[in-house]
C-alpha positions as CSV (number, residue, x, y, z in Angstrom):
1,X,-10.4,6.0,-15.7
2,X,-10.2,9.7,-15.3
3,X,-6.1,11.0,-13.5
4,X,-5.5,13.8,-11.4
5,X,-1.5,14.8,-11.8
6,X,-0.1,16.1,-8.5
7,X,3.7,16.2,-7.3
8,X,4.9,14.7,-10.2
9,X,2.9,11.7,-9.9
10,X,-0.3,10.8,-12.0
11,X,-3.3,9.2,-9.8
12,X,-6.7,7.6,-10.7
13,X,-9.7,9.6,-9.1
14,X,-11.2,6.5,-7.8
15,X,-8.6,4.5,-5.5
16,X,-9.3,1.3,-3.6
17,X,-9.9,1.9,0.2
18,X,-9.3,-1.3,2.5
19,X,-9.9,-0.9,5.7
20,X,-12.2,-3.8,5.6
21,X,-9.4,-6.3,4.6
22,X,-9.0,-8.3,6.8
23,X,-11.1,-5.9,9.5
24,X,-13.6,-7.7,11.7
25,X,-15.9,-4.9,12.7
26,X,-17.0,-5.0,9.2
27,X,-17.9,-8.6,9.3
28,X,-16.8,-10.0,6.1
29,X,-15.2,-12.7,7.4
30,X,-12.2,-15.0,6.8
31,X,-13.6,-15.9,2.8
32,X,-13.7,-12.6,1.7
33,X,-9.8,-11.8,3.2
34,X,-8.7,-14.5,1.7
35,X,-10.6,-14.7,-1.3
36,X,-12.8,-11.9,-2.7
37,X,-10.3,-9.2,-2.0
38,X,-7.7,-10.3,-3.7
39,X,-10.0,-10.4,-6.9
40,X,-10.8,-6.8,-5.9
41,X,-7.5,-5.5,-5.7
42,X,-6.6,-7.3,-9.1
43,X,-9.5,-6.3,-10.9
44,X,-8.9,-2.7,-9.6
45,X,-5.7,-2.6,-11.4
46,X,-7.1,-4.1,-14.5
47,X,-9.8,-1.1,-14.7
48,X,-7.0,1.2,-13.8
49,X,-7.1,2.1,-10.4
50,X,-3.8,2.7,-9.2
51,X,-4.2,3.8,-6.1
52,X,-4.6,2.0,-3.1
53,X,-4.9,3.0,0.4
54,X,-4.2,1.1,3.9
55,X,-3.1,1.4,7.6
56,X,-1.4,-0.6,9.7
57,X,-4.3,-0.6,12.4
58,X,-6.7,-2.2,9.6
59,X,-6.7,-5.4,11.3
60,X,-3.6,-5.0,13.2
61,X,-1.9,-5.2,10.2
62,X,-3.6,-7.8,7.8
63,X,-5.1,-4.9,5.4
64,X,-1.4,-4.4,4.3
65,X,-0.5,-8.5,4.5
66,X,-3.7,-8.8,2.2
67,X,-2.6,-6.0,-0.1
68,X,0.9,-6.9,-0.5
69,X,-0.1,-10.4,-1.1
70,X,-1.7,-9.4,-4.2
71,X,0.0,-7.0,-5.4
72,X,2.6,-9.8,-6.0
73,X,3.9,-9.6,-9.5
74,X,1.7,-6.5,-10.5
75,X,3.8,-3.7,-7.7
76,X,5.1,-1.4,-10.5
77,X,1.1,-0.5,-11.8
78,X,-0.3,0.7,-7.2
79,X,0.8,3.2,-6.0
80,X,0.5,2.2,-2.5
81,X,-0.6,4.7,0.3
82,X,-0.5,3.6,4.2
83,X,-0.5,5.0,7.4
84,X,1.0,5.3,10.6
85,X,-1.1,5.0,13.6
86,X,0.4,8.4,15.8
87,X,0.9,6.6,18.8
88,X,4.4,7.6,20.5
89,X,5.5,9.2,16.9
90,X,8.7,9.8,18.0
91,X,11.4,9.4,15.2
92,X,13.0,6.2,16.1
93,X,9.2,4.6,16.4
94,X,8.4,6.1,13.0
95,X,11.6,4.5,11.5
96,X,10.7,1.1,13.0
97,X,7.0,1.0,12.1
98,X,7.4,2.6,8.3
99,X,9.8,-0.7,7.7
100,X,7.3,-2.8,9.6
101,X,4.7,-1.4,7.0
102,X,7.1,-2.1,4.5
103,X,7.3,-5.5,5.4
104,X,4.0,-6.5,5.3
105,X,3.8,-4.6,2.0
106,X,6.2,-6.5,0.8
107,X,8.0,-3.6,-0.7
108,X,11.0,-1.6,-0.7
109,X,9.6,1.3,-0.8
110,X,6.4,2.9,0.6
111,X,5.0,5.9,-1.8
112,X,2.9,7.7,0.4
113,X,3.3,7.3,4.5
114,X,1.0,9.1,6.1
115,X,0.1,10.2,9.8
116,X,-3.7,8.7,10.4
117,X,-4.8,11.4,13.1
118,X,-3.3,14.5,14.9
119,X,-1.7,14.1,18.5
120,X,-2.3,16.0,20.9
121,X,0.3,15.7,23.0
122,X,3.2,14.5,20.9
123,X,4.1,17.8,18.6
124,X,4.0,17.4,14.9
125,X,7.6,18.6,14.5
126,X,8.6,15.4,16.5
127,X,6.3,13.4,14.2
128,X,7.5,15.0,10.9
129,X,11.2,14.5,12.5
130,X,10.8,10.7,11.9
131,X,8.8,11.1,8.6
132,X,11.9,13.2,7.1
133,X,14.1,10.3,8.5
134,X,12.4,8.0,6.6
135,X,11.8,9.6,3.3
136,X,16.2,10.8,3.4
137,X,16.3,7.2,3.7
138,X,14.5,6.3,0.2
139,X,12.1,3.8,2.2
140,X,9.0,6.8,1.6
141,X,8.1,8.7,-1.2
142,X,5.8,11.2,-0.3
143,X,4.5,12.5,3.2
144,X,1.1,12.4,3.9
145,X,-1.8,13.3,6.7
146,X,-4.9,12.7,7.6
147,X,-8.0,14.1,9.4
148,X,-5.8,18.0,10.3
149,X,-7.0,21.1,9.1
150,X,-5.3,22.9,7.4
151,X,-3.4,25.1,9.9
152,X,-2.2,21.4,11.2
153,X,-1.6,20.7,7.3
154,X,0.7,23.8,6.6
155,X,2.3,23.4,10.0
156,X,3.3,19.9,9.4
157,X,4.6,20.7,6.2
158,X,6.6,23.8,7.6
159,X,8.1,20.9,10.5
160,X,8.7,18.3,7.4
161,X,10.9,21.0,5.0
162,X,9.5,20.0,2.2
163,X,5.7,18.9,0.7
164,X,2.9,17.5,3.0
165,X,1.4,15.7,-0.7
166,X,-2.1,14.7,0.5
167,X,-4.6,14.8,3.7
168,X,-6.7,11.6,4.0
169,X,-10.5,13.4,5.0
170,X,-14.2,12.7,5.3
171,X,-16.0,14.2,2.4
172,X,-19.1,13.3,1.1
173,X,-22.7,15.2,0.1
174,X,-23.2,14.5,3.8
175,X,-19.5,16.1,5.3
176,X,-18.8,18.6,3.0
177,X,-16.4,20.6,5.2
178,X,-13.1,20.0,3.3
179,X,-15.1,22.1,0.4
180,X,-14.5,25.4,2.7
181,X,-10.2,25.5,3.2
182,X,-8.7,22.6,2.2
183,X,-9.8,22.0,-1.3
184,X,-9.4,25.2,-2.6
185,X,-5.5,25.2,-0.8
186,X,-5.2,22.4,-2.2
187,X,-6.0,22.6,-5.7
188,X,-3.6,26.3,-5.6
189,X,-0.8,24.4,-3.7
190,X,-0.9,21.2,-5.7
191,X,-1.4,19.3,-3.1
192,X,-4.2,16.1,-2.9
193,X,-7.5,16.0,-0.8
194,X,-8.1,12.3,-0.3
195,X,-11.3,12.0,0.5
196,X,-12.8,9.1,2.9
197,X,-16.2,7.8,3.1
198,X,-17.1,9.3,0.6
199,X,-20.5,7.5,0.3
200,X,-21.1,8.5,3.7
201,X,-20.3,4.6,4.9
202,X,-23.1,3.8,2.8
203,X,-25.8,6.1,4.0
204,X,-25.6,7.7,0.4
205,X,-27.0,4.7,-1.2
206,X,-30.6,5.0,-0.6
207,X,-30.7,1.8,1.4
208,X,-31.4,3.2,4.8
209,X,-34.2,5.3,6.4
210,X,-35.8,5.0,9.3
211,X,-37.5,1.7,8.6
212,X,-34.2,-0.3,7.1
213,X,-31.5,0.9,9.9
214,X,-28.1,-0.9,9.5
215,X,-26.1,-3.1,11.6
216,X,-22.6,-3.7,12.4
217,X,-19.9,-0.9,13.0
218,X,-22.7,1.6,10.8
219,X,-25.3,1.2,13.9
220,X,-22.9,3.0,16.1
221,X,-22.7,6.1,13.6
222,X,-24.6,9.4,14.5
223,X,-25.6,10.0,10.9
224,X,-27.8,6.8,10.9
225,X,-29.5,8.0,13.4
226,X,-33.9,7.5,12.6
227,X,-33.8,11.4,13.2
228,X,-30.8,11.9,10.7
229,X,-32.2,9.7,8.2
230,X,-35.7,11.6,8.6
231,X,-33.2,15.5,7.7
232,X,-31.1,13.7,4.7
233,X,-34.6,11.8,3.2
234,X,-34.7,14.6,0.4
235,X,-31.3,14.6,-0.6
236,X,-31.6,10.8,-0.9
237,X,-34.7,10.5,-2.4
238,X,-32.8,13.5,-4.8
239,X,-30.3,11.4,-5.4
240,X,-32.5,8.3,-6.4
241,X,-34.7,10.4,-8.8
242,X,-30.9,11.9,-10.4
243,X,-29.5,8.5,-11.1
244,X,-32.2,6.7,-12.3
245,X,-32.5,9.6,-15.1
246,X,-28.6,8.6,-15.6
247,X,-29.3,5.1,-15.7
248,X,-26.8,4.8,-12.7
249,X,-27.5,4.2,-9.1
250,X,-27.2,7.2,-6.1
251,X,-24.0,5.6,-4.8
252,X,-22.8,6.6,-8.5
253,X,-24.2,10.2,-8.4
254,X,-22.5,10.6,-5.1
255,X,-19.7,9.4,-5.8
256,X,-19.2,11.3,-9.1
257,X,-20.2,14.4,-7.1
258,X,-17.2,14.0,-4.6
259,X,-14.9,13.3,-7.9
260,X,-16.0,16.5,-9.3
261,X,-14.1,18.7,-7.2
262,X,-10.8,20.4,-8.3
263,X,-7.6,18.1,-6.6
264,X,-9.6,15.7,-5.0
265,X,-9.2,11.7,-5.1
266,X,-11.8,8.9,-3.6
267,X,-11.0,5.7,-1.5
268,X,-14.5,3.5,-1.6
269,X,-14.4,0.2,0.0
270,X,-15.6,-2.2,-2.1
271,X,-17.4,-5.8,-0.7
272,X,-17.3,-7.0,-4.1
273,X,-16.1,-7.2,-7.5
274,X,-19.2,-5.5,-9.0
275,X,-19.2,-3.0,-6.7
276,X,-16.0,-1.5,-7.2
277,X,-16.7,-1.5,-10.9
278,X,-19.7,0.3,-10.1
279,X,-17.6,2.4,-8.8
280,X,-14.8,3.0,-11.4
281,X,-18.1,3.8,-14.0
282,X,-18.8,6.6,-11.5
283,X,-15.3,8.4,-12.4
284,X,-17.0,8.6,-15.9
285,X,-20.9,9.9,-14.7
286,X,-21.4,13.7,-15.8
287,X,-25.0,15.7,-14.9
288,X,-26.6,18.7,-16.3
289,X,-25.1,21.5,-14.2
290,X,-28.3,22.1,-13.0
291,X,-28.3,18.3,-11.3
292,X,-24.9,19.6,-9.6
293,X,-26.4,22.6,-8.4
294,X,-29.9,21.2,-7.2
295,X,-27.2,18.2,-5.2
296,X,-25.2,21.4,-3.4
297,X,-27.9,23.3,-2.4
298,X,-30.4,20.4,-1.0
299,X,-26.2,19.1,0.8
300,X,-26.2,22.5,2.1
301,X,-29.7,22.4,3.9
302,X,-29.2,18.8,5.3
303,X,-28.0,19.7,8.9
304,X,-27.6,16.1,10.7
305,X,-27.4,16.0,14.3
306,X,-23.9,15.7,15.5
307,X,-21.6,16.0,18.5
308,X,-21.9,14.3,22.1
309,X,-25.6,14.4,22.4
310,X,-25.6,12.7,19.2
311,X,-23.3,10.0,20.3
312,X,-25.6,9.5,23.7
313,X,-28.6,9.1,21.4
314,X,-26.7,6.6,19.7
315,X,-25.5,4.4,22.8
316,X,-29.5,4.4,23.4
317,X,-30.5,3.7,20.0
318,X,-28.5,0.5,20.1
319,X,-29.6,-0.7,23.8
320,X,-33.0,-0.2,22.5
321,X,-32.6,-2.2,19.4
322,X,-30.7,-5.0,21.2
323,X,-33.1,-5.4,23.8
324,X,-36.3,-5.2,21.1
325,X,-34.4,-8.5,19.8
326,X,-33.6,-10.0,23.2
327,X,-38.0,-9.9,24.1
328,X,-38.3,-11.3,20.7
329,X,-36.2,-14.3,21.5
C-alpha cells in the first residue's frame, strides 16, 4: 500500500468508501450489511487501508453502525472520516450530531468531520462556528469539506481559524475538474483532495455501452446516458486495450490514474471482498508515460452531455425503459 503524509497524519491512497452500507438504493440488501461488509472493512485493514469514509445520511445512519461494528477491537489501525449532512448547521446542531456520529461510531473521537455539501443559505462561518466547537472539545480531529470549490474551501478555512485538511470531490478520467484548482492548491497547501467516484460509479469499467445500460441508482445518472456512452466508447475501449497489456482490468487503470495525482486519496465502494483487493493492487499499477498521456488527452476530448437537458433526457430514458418492460410483461 502506497501513503500520502498530510497534516501530520499518514493515509493510504486507496480508502474504503461506504455509502453502500447499509444503503438501499444500491440494492445489496440485508446479507451484504450484515455480512459481506464487515469482511470488507476487515480485510481492508489487513491489506492496509486505513482510511475509511462515511456519512450519517448513508442509510440514515447504518453506514457508521456497520462501520463501527467492525471496527470493534481493530479502532487504533482506521482512521475514520464522516460527514455531516449541512442541514440547519448551526453550532449547537453541529455539536449534537458530531456526538451522534460518534455514537454510532462507537468512538471517542471522530478524526476527520466533514461538511457533505455547501449551504446556500446557512453561512459557512456559522457552520465552521460549530466545527471549531467541536474540534476545542477533543471530540474532532481534523475539519473537512466536501463538493466546494476552492474559494468556498479557503473561505471556510479562513471562518474555521485553522486548517480545512481535505475536500471530499468527484474525480475520475470522466470529471476531471478538481485537476484545474484544487489539486494543485492542495498539493502547495498540504492539504488532501479526496476524491469520490472515482470509477465514475462504475462507468469506467468497460461494462456499459449502449447495449448493456445499468440499473438501479446508476440508470438515473446523465453519464450513462446511450449518447454518453457512444462520446466515452474510446476512452473505454482505451482503457480495455491499456490493462489488458498490464495484465490488470480498466477499473485498475482508472483507478491507478486518479491515484497518480500529487495530494490526492480514493474512496471506491467495494461489493465484495475481491473487489476491494482489486482495488488495493491498483495503488501499486504503473504505465509507460506515454499510456498516462494517451489516458489525458483521449479524458480531455470526451465531452459528456451534462446539465438540466441532460437530466430531462434521463427522466425519459427511464420511462422508456420501464415501459419497454411493462409491454413485455
Amino acid at each position: 500500500m502506497r501513503y500520502v503524509d498530510v497534516g501530520g497524519t499518514r493515509l493510504s491512497v486507496v480508502g474504503l468508501g461506504t455509502w453502500q452500507f447499509g444503503s438501499r438504493e444500491w440494492g445489496y440488501g440485508s446479507s451484504y450489511a450484515e455480512g459481506e461488509a464487515g469482511r470488507i472493512l476487515d480485510r481492508a485493514l489487513d491489506l492496509g487501508v486505513n482510511f475509511i469514509d462515511t456519512a450519517e445520511i448513508y442509510g440514515m445512519g447504518e453506514s457508521e453502525r456497520i462501520v463501527g461494528r467492525a471496527l470493534a477491537g481493530r479502532r487504533d489501525e482506521a482512521f475514520i472520516a464522516t460527514k455531516i449532512f449541512p442541514l440547519a448547521a448551526l453550532p449547537p446542531v453541529v455539536a449534537q450530531r458530531a456526538r451522534g456520529s460518534a455514537r454510532r461510531l462507537d468512538v471517542n473521537r471522530i478524526d476527520l468531520y466533514q461538511v457533505h455539501w455547501p449551504n446556500p443559505v446557512i453561512p459557512v462561518s456559522t457552520t465552521m462556528a460549530g466545527m471549531r466547537r467541536v474540534m476545542d472539545s477533543g471530540l474532532v480531529a481534523h475539519a473537512g469539506v466536501s463538493n466546494f470549490s476552492l474559494s468556498q474551501w479557503q473561505a471556510a478555512e479562513r471562518e474555521l481559524g485553522k486548517p480545512v485538511l481535505s475536500n471530499q470531490v468527484r474525480f475520475s478520467l470522466v470529471d476531471r475538474r478538481p485537476l484545474t484548482e484544487l489539486i494543485p492548491w492542495a498539493s502547495q497547501n498540504d492539504r488532501l483532495v479526496i476524491a469520490y467516484s472515482p470509477l465514475g460509479q462504475g462507468l469506467l469499467s468497460g461494462r456499459y455501452d449502449r447495449d448493456h445500460l445499468p440499473a438501479g441508482l446508476r440508470a438515473l445518472t446523465p453519464q450513462f446516458l446511450p449518447e454518453n456512452l457512444d462520446r466515452l466508447r474510446p476512452l473505454i475501449l482505451r482503457l480495455s486495450e491499456i490493462a489488458s497489456s498490464h495484465d490488470a482490468t480498466p477499473s485498475q487503470v482508472a483507478l491507478a490514474w486518479v491515484l497518480r495525482q500529487k495530494n490526492v486519496l480514493a474512496i471506491p465502494g467495494a461489493s465484495s471482498v475481491s473487489q476491494l483487493e482489486a482495488n488495493v493492487d491498483a495503488a501499486n499499477l504503473d504505465l509507460d508515460e506515454a499510456e498516462w498521456q494517451e489516458l489525458d488527452q483521449l479524458a480531455a476530448r470526451c465531452r459528456p452531455r451534462t446539465g438540466p437537458l441532460a437530466g430531462l433526457a434521463v427522466g425519459r430514458s427511464w420511462a422508456e425503459r420501464k415501459l419497454s418492460r411493462l409491454s413485455r410483461h
